[in-house]
C-alpha positions in Angstrom: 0.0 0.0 0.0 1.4 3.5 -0.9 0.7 6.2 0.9 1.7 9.1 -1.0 -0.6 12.2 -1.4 -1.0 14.5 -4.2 1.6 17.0 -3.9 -0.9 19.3 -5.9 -2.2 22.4 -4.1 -4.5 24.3 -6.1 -3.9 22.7 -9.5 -0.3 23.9 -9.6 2.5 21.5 -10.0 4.8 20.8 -7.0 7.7 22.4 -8.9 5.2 25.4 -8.8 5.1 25.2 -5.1 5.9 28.4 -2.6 6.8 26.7 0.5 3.6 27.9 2.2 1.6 25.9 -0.3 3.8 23.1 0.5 3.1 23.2 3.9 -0.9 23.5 3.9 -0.9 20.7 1.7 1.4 18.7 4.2 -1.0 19.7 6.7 -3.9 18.5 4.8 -2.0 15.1 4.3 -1.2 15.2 8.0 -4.8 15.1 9.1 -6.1 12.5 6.8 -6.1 9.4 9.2 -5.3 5.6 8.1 -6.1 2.9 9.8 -2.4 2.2 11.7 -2.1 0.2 14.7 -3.3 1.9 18.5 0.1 2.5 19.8 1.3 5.8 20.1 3.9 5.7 17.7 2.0 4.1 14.7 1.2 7.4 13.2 3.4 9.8 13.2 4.9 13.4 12.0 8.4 14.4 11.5 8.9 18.4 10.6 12.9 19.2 10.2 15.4 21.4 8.8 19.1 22.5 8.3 21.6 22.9 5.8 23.4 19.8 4.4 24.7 18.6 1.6 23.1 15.7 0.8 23.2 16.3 -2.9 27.1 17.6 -3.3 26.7 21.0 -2.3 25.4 22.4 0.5 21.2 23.4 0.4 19.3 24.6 3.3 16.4 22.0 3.2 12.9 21.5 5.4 11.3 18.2 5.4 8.2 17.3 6.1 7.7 13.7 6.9 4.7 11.2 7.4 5.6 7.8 9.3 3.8 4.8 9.5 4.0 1.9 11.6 3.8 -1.2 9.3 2.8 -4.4 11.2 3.4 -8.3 9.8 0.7 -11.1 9.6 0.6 -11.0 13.1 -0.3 -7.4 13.6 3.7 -7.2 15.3 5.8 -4.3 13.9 7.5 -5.3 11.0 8.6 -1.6 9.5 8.0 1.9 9.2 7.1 3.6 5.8 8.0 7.7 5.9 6.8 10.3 3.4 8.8 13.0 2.4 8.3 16.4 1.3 11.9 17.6 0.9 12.1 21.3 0.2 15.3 22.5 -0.8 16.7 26.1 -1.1 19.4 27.8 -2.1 22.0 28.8 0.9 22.0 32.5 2.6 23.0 33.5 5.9 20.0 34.0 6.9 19.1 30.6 6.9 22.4 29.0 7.6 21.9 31.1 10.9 18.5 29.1 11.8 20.8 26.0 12.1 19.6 22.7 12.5 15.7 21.6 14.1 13.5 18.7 14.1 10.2 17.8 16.2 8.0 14.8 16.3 4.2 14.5 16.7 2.7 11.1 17.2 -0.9 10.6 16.9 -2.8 8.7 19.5 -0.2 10.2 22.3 -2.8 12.6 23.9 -1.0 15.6 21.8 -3.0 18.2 19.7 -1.9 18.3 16.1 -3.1 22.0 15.8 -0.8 23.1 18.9 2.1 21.2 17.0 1.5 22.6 13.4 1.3 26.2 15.0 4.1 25.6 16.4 6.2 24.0 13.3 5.0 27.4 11.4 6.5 29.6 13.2 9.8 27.7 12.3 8.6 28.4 9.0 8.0 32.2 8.6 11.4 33.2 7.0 10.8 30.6 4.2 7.2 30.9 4.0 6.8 33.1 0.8 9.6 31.5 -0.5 9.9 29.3 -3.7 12.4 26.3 -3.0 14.8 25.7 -5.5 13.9 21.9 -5.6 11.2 20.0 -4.3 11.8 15.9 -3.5 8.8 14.1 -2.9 9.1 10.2 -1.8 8.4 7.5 0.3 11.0 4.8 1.9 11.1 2.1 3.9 12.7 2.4 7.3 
């Protein structure tokens, strides 16, 4: 079973994307719920950033993950399956300065998803109205 989303927000194509439309469409992902396993890390939400150079040179990127908890025949954990969203942008001081961050949310671990995404947002606000330089959307096994 996949579970990637449609990347499209508003009938524009991800390459299109500002990083707010990103985000409201992660959001909108994020809230959709699947039928995972009652533990509290079955469902889960990754939001991170930092500049790295994954790719050769060095990009300040934000990713916004999706992980699953992916049980055997038995209903036992087996695996996880992530979604990414991995925004990518040119480097400037102004970013390099933000550093490195990362945060979890877990469903069905007595948190509230709207406290969280606030939160994660304001993380967001000097990349907000910007258009990444790349956009990587894909799901692995971990």
């Amino acid at each position: 079973m996949s579970y990637m989303p449609s990347w499209r927000a508003g009938g524009r194509a991800a390459t299109e994307l500002t990083t707010r439309a990103a985000w409201l469409a992660f959001m909108r992902f994020a809230r959709q719920r699947f039928a995972t396993a009652p533990t509290p890390d079955s469902d889960g939400l990754l939001f991170q950033y930092g500049t790295y150079a994954f790719s050769g040179r060095p990009m300040f990127m934000v990713d916004l993950t999706r992980q699953f908890d992916i049980g055997d025949d038995r209903g036992e954990h087996d695996h996880y399956v992530q979604v990414h969203c991995e925004l990518r942008y040119e480097c400037e001081p102004v970013l390099d300065a933000l550093g490195s961050f990362d945060s979890w949310f877990f469903y069905d671990a007595n948190a509230d998803p709207d406290e969280w995404f606030a939160a994660m947002e304001r993380h967001l606000e000097l990349v907000l109205a910007r258009r990444p330089s790349g956009i990587n959307v894909y799901e692995e096994p971990v």
